[in-house]
KOLFILO-885348 format. One record per atom (N, C-alpha, C, O): residue in three letters; x, y, z. Coordinates in steps of 0.02 Angstrom, whole numbers, plus 50000, padded with zeros to 5 digits. Example, Ala and Ser with C-alpha at 12.3 -4.5 7.8 and 13.67 -1.06 7.14 Angstrom:
Ala506604971650390/Ala506154977550390/Ala506604983550390/Ala507124983450423/Ser506424988850354/Ser506844994750357/Ser506455000250394/Ser506705005750402/
//
This chain:
Unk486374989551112/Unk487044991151086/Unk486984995951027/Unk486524995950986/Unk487635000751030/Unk487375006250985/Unk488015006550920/Unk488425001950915/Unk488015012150876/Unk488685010650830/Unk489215012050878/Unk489695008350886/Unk489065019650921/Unk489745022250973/Unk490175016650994/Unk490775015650993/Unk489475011951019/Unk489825005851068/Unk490475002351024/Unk491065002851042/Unk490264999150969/Unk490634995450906/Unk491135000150880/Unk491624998650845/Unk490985005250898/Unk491545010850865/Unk492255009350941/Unk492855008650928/Unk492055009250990/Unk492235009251031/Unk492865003451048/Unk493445003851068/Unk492324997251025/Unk492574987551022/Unk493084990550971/Unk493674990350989/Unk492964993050913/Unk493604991850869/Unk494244994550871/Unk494694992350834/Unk494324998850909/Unk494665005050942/Unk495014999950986/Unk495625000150992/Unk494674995851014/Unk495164991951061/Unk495564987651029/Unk496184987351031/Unk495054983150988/Unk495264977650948/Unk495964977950903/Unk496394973950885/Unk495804985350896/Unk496564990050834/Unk496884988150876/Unk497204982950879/Unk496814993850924/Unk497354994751000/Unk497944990151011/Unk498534990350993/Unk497604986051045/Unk497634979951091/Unk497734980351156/Unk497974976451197/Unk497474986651160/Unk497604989851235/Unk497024996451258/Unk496875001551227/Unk496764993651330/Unk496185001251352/Unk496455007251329/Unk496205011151289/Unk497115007551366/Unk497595013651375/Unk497585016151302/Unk497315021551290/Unk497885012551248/Unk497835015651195/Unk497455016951164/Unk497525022051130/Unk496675011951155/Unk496155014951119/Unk495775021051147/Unk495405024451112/Unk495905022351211/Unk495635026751261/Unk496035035451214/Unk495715040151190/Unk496585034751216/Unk496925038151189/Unk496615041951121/Unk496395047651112/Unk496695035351068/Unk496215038950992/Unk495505039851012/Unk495175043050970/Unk495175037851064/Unk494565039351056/Unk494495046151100/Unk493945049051097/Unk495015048751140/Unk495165054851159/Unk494545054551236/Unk494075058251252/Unk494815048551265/Unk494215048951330/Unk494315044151367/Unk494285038851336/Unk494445043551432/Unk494625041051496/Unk494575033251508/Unk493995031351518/Unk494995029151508/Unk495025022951502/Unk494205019451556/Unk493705017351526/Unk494225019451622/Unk493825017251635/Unk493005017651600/Unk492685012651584/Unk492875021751597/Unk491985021751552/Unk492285019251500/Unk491785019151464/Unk492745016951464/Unk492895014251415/Unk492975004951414/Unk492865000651372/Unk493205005151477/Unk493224998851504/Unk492604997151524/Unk492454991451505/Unk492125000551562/Unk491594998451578/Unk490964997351504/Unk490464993751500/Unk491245001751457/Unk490865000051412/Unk490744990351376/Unk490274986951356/Unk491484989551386/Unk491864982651352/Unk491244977251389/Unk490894972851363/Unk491284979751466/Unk490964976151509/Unk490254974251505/Unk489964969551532/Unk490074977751473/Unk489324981751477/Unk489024977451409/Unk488484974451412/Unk489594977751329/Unk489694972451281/Unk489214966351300/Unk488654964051291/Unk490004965051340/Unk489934956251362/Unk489454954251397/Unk489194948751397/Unk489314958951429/Unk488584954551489/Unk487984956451409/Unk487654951351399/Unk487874959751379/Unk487224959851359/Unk487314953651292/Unk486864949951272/Unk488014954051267/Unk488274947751216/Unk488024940651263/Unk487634936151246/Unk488334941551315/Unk488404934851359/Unk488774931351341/Unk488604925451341/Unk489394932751321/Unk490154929851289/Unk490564933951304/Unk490324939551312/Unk491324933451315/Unk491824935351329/Unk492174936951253/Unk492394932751214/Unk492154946751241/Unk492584946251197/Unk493414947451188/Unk493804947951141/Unk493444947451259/Unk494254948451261/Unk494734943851320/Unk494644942451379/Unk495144942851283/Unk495744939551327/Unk496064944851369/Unk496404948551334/Unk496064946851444/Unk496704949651472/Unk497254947051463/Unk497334943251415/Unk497724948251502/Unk498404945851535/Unk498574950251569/Unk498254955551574/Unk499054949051596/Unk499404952151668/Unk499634960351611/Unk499474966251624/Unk499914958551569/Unk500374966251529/Unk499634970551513/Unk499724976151490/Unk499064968851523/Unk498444973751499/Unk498374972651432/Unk497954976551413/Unk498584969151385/Unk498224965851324/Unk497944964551329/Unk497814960951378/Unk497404966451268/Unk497004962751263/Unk496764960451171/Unk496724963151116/Unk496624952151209/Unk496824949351127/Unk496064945951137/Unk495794944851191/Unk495764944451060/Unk495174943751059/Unk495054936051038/Unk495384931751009/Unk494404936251067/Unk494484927351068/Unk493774927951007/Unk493494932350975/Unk493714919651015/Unk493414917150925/Unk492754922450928/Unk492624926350882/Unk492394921950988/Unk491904927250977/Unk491914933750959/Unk491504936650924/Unk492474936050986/Unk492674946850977/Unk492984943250912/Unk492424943050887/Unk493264941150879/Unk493384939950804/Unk492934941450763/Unk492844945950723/Unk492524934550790/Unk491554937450751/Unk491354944350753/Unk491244947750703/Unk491314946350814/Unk490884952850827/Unk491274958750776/Unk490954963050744/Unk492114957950777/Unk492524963050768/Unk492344963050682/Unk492324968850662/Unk492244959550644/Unk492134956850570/Unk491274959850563/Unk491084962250510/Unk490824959150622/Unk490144962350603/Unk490204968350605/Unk489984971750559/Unk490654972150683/Unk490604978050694/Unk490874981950633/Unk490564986450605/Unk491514979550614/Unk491764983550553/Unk490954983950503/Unk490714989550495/Unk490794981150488/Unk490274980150426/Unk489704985650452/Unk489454988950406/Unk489544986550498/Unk489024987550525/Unk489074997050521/Unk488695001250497/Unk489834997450564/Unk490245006450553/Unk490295006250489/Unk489975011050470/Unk490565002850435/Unk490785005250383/Unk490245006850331/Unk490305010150279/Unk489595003150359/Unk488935005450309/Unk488435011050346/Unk487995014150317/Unk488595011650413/Unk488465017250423/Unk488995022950391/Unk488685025450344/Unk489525025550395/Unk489825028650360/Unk489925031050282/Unk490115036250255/Unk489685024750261/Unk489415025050196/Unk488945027650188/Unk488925030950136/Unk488405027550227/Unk487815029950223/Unk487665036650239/Unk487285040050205/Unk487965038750290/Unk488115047150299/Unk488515050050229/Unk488395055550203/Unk488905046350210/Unk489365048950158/Unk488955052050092/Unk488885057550066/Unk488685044350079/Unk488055047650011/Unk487705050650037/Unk487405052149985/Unk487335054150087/Unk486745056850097/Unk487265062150081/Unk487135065050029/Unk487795064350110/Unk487845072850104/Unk488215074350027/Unk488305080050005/Unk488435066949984/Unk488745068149925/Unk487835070349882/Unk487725074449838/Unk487385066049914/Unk486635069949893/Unk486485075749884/Unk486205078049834/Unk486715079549948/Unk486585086949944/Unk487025089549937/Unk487225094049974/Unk487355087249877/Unk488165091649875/Unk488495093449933/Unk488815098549924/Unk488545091249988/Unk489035093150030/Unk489515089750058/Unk489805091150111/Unk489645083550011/Unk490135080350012/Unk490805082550007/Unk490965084749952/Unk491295082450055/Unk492075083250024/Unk492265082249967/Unk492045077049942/Unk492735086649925/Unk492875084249877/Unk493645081749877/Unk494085084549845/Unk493735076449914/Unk494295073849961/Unk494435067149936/Unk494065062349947/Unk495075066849898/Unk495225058949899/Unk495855055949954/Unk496275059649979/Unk495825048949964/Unk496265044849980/Unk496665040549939/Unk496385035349920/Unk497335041549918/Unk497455036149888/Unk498165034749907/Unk498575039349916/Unk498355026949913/Unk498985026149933/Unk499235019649886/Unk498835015949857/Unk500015018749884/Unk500215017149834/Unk501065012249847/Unk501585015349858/Unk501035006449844/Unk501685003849837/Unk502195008049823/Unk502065012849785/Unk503115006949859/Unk503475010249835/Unk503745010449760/Unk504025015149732/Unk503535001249724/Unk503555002249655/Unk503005004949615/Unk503035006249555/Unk502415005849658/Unk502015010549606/Unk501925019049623/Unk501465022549601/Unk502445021249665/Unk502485029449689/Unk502515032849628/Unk502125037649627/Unk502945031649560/Unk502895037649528/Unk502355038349497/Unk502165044149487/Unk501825031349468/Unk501295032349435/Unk500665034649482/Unk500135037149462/Unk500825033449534/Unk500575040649579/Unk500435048249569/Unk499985052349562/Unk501225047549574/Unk501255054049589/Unk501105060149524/Unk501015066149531/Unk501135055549452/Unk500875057149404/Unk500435056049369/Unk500425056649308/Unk499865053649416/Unk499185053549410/Unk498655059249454/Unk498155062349437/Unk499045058649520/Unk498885063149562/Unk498915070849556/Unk498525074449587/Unk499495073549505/Unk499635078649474/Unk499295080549436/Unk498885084949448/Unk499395077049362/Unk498835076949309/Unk497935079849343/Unk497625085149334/Unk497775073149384/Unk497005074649406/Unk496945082149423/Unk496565086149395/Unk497375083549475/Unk497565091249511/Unk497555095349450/Unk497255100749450/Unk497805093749408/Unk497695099449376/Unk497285103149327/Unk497345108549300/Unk496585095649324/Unk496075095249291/Unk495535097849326/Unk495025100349301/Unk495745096849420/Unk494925098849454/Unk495345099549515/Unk495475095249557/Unk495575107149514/Unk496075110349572/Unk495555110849635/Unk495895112149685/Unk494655110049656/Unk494515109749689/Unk494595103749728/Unk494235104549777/Unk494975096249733/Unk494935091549739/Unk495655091549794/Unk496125093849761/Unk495765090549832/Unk496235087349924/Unk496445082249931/Unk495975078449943/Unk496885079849931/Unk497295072949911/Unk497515071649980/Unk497785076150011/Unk497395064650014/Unk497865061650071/Unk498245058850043/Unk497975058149988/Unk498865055950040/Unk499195052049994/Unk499775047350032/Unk500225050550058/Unk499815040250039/Unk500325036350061/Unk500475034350024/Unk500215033649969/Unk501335031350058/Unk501365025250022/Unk501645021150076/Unk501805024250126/Unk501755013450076/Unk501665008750122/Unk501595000250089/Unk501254999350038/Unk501914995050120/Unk501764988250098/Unk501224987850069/Unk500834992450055/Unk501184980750056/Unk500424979049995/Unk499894977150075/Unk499284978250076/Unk500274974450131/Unk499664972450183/Unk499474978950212/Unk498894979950228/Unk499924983450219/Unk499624991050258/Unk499324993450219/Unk499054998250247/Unk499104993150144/Unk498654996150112/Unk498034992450115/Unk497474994850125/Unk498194985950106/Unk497524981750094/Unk497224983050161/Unk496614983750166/Unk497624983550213/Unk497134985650300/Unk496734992750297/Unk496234994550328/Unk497174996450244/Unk496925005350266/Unk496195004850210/Unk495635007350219/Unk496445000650147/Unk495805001350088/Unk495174998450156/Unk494645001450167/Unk495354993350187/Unk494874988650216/Unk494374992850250/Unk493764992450246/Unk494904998450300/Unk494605001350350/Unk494315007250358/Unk494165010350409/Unk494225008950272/Unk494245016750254/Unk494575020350244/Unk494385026050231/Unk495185018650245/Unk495755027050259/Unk495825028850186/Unk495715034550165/Unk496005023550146/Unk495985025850065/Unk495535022350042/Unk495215017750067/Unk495515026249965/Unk494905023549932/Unk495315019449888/Unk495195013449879/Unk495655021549867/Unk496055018449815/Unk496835015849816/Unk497215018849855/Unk497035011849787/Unk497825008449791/Unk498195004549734/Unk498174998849712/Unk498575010649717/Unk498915004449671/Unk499455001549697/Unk499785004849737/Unk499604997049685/Unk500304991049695/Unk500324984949637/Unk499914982749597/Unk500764984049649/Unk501204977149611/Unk500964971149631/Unk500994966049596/Unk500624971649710/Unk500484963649742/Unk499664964549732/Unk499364969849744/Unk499414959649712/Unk498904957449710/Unk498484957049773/Unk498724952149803/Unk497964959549812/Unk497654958149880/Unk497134951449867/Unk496734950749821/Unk497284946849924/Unk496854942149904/Unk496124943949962/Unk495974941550017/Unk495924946949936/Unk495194952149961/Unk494944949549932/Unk495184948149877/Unk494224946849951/Unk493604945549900/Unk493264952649890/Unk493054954349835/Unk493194956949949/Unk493054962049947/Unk493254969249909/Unk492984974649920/Unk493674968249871/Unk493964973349804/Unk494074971849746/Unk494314966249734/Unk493924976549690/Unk493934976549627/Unk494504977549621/Unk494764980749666/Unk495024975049558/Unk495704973749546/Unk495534976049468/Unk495124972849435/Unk495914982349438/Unk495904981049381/Unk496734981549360/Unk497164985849368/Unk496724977349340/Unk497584976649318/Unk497754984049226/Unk497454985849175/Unk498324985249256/Unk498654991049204/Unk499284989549183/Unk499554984449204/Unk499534992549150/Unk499994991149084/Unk500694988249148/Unk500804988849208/Unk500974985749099/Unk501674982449114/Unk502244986249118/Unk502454990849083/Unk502464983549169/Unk503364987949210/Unk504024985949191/Unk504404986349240/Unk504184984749162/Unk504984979349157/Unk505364982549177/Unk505404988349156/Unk505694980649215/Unk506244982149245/Unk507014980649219/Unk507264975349201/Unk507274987249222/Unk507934987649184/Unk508564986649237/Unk508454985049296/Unk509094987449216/Unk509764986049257/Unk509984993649246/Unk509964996449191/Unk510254997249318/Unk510315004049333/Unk511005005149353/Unk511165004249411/Unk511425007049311/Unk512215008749323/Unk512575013849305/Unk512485017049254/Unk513185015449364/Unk513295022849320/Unk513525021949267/Unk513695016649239/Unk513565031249236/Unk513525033649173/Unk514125031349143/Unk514025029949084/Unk514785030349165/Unk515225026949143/Unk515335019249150/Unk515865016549133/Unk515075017649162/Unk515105008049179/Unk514975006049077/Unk514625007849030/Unk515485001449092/Unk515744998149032/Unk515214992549015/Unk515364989048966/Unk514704991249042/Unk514214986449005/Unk513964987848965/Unk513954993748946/Unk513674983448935/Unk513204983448864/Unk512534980148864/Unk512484974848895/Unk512084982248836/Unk511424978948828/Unk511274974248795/Unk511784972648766/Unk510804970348778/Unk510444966648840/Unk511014962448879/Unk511444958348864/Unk510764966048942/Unk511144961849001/Unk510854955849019/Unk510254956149031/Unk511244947449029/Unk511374944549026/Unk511224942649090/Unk511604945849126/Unk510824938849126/Unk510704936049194/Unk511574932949216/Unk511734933749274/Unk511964930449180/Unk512574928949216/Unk513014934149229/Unk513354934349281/Unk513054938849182/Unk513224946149200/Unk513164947949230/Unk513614950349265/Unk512224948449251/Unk512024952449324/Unk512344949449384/Unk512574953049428/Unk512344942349386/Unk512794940249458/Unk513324942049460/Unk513534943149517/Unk513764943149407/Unk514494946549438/Unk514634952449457/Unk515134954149489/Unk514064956749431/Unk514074962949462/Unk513804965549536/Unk513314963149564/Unk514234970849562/Unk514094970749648/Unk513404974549629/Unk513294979349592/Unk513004970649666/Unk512204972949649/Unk511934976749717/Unk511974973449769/Unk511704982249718/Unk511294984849767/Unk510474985949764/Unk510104989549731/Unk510384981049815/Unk509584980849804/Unk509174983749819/Unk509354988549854/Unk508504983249808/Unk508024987549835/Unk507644983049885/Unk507454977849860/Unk507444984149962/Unk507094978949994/Unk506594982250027/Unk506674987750055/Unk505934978450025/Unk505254981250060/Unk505304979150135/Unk505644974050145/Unk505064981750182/Unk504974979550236/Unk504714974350247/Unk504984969850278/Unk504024974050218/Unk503904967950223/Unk503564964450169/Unk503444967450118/Unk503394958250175/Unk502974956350092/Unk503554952950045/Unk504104951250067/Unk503294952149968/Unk503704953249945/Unk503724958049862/Unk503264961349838/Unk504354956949835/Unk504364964249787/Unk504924961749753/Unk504974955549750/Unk505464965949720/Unk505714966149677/Unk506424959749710/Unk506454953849691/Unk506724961649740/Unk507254958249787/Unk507044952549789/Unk507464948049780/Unk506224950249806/Unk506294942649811/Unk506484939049736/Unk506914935149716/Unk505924942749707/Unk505914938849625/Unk506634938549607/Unk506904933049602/Unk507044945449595/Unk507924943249595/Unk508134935649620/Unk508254930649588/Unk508124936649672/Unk508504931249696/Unk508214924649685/Unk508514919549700/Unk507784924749665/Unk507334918049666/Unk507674915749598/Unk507864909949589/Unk507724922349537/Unk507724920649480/Unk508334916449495/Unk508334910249491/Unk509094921849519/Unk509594918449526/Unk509504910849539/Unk509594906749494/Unk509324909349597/Unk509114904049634/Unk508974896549576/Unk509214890949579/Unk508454900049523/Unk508394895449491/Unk508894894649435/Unk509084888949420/Unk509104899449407/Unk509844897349352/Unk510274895449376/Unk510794896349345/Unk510334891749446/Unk510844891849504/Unk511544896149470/Unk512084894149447/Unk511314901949478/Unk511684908149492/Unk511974911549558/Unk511554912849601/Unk512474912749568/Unk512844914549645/Unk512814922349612/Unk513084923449558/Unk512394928749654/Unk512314934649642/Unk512904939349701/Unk512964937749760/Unk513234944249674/Unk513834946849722/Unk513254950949753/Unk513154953049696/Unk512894953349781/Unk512414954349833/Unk512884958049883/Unk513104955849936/Unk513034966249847/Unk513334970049898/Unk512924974249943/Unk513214977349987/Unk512464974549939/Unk512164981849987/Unk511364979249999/Unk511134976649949/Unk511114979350030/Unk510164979750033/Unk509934987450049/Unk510194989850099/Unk509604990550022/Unk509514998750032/Unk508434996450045/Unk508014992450025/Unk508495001250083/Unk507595000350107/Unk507235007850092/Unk506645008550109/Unk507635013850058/Unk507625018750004/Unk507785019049951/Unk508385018549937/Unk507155020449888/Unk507575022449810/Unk507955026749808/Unk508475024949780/Unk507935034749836/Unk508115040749844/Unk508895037549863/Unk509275040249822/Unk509075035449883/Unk509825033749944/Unk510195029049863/Unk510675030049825/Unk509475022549872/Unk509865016449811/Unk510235020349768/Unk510855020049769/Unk509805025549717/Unk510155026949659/Unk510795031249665/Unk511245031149623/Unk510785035149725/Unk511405039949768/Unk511785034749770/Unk512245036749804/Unk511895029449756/Unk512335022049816/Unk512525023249722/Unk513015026749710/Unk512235021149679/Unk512505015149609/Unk512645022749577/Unk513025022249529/Unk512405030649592/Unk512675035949550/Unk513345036549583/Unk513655041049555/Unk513785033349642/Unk514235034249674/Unk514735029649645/Unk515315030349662/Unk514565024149594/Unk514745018949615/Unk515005014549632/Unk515545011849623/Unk514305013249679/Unk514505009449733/Unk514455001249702/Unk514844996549705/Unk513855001849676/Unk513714994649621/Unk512884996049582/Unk512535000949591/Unk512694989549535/Unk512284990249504/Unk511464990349534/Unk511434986849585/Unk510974992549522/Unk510474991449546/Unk509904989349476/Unk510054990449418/Unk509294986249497/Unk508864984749469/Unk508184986049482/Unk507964982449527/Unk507584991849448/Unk507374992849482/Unk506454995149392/Unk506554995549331/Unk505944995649418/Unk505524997349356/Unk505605003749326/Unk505795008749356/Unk505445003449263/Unk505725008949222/Unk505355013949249/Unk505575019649239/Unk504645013249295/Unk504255017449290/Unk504775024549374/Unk504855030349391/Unk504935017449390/Unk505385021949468/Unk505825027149467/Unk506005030449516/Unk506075028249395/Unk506625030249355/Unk506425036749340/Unk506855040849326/Unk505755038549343/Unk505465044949316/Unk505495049849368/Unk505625055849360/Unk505355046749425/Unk505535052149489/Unk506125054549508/Unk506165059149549/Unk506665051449479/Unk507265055549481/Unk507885055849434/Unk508115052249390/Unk508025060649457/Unk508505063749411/Unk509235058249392/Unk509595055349433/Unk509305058149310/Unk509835051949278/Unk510475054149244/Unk510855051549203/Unk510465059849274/Unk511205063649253/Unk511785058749264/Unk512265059249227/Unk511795054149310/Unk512555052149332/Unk512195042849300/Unk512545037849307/Unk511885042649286/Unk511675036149279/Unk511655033549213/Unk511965036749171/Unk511305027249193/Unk511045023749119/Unk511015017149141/Unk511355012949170/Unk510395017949116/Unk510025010549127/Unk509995005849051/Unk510055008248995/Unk509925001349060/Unk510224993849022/Unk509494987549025/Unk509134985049069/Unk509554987048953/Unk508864979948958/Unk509304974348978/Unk509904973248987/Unk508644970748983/Unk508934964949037/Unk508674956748970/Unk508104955448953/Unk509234953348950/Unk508984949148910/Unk508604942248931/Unk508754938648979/Unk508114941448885/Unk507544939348901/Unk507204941148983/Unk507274936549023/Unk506924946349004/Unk506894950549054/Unk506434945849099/Unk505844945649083/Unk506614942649147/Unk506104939249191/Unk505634943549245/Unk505144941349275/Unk505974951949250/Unk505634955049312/Unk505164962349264/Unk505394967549242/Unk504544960149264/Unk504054961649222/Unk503534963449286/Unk503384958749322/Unk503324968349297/Unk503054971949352/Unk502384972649322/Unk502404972749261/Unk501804973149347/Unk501104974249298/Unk500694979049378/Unk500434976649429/Unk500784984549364/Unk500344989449422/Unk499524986449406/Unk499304984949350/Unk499214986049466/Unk498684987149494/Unk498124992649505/Unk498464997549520/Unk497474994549505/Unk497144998049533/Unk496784992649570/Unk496624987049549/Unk496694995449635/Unk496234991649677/Unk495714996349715/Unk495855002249728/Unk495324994449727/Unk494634999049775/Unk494154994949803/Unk494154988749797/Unk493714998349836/Unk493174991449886/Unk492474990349856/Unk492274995349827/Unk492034985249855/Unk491544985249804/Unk491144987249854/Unk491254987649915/Unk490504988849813/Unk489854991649849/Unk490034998049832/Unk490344999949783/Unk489695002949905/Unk489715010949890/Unk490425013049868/Unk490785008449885/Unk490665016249846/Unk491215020749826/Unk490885029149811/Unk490465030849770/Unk491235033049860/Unk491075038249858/Unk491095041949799/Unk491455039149758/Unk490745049449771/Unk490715051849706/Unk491635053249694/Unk491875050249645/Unk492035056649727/Unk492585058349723/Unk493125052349704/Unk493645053649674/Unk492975046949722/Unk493225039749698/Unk492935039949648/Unk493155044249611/Unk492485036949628/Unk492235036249563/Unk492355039649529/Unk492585036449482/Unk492365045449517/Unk492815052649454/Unk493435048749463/Unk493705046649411/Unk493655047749509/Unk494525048449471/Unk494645040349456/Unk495025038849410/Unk494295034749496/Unk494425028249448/Unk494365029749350/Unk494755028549304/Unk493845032149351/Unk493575034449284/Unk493905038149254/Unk493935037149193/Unk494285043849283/Unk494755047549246/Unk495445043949257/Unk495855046949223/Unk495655039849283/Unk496295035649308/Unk496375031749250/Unk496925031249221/Unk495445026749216/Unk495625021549162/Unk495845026349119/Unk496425025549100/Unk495525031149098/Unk495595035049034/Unk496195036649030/Unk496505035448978/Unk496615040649103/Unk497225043449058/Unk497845037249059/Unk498405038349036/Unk497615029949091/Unk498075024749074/Unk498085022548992/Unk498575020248962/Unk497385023948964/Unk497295022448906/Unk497705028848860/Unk497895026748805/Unk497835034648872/Unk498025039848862/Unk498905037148845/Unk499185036548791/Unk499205035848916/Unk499915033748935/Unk500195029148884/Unk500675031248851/Unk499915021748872/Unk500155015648828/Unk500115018548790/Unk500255016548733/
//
C-alpha cells in the first residue's frame, strides 16, 4: 500500500461517493473502485459500507485507517514542504481563514502583513468555527482566528485581546447609553445568525433567557453587510462586536454601551502543532507583535 492509495481512501471517505471522489481526483471511477478493493483484500477488513444510493459510509475499521491515512499524507506533505522551504523554494503562500466575528481583524492583519512583505499570496476564508477546525485539520489553512474555541488536542490556541459588543442603532434613535438589558428587549432587535454552531445570537438570547426577559426579536439576518443596511433603514436595533464595526461605513448609524455588558467576545489564534511551514511561522510571529502593537 502506497500514499496515492490513502490519498485515494480519503478522497472517498470526504466524498462519500466513487462518483465524486473520482471527480476531485480527476480519474475514472472504476480503477478507483478497484483500488478500494485492492485496500480491503490486502487490509483483510471491510472499509466501507455500500447501499443501494452508492454511499459509501465507513465502518469502525475505515474510521481507523481514515485517522492513520490522514497522519500518514499529512507528514508526508509536511515533509516535501520543508525540504523545498530548505532550498528556498518554498511558496511564499499563506492560508488563513477566519470567523464572521473575527473578519475585520482579518482583514486588517492581512493588509498590514501585505504591506510589510508584498512578496507573500494570501488564500483567505471565512466560514463556521467546525469548517475551519476541518480545513486547519486537513491542510487548507494554516491559520484561524474565531471566537469559538476548537476542542482539538491537535492545535495551539493563543487567545487575544477582548471584543465587547455594543448596541447598533440609527443615527437618530432616541436612546441613551449604557443600555440597559430591559431596554434591549423592548427594542425591535435584528440579529445576527451563524449557520451553524454557536455565536453572538445564542449568547443574546440565553442572556435574555436568564433575566427572564421577553426580547421583541424582529428579523434574523445571516449577513452583516444586509444587518447594518436593515437597522441604517430603521428597521430595528442590532448588536454586534465593536471590532465588526470597522469594516463598514457609520454614517447613518451610532452605537451605544451596553450596561454591565454580558457579550464580551475574546478572538482566538489557532494553528496545528508540530511542523508549521516558514510562511506560517513569520506571520504567527508578526500577528503576536502587531496585537501587542493594537491594545
Amino acid at each position: 500500500m502506497d500514499i496515492r492509495q490513502m490519498t485515494y481512501f480519503i478522497a472517498i471517505a470526504e466524498e462519500g461517493t466513487i462518483t465524486k471522489a473520482a471527480e476531485r481526483l480527476h480519474m475514472a471511477q472504476p480503477p478507483l473502485s478497484r483500488q478500494v478493493q485492492g485496500m480491503e483484500e490486502e487490509l483483510g477488513v471491510t472499509l466501507f459500507e455500500r447501499n443501494k444510493k452508492k454511499r459509501m459510509t465507513l465502518t469502525p475499521e475505515g474510521e481507523l485507517f481514515l485517522q492513520r491515512a490522514r497522519e500518514v499524507v499529512n507528514k508526508m506533505e509536511d515533509t516535501v514542504e520543508e525540504v523545498k522551504e530548505f532550498q528556498n523554494r518554498g511558496e511564499r503562500k499563506l492560508s488563513v481563514g477566519a470567523t464572521i466575528y473575527s473578519a475585520a481583524l482579518l482583514v486588517k492583519s492581512v493588509v498590514s502583513y501585505k504591506e510589510k512583505h508584498p512578496n507573500f499570496t494570501f488564500q483567505v476564508w471565512e466560514d463556521e468555527p467546525t469548517r475551519l477546525e476541518e480545513l486547519l485539520e486537513n491542510r487548507k489553512i494554516d491559520v484561524a482566528l474565531t471566537t469559538t474555541l476548537f476542542s482539538n488536542e491537535n492545535v495551539i490556541t493563543k487567545q487575544l485581546s477582548e471584543d465587547p459588543c455594543v448596541v447598533v442603532v440609527p443615527k437618530n434613535h432616541p436612546s441613551t447609553e449604557p443600555v440597559s438589558m430591559e431596554t434591549l428587549s423592548s427594542l425591535p432587535l435584528v440579529l445576527l445568525r451563524t449557520h451553524y454552531g454557536k455565536g453572538i445570537y445564542d449568547s443574546i438570547l440565553a442572556e435574555f433567557e436568564r433575566l427572564n426577559l421577553h426580547p421583541t426579536l424582529f428579523c434574523e439576518c445571516h449577513d452583516s453587510a444586509t444587518l447594518l443596511n436593515l437597522v441604517s433603514a430603521g428597521f430595528g436595533a442590532t448588536i454586534l462586536p465593536c471590532s465588526m464595526l470597522s469594516l463598514h461605513g457609520l454614517n447613518d448609524l451610532k452605537t451605544l454601551s451596553i450596561e454591565n455588558n454580558p457579550f464580551i467576545l475574546t478572538t482566538s489564534l489557532i494553528y496545528r502543532k508540530g511542523y508549521v511551514s516558514k510562511a506560517a511561522q513569520e506571520f504567527i510571529q508578526w500577528f503576536e507583535e502587531f496585537q501587542d502593537v493594537q491594545s
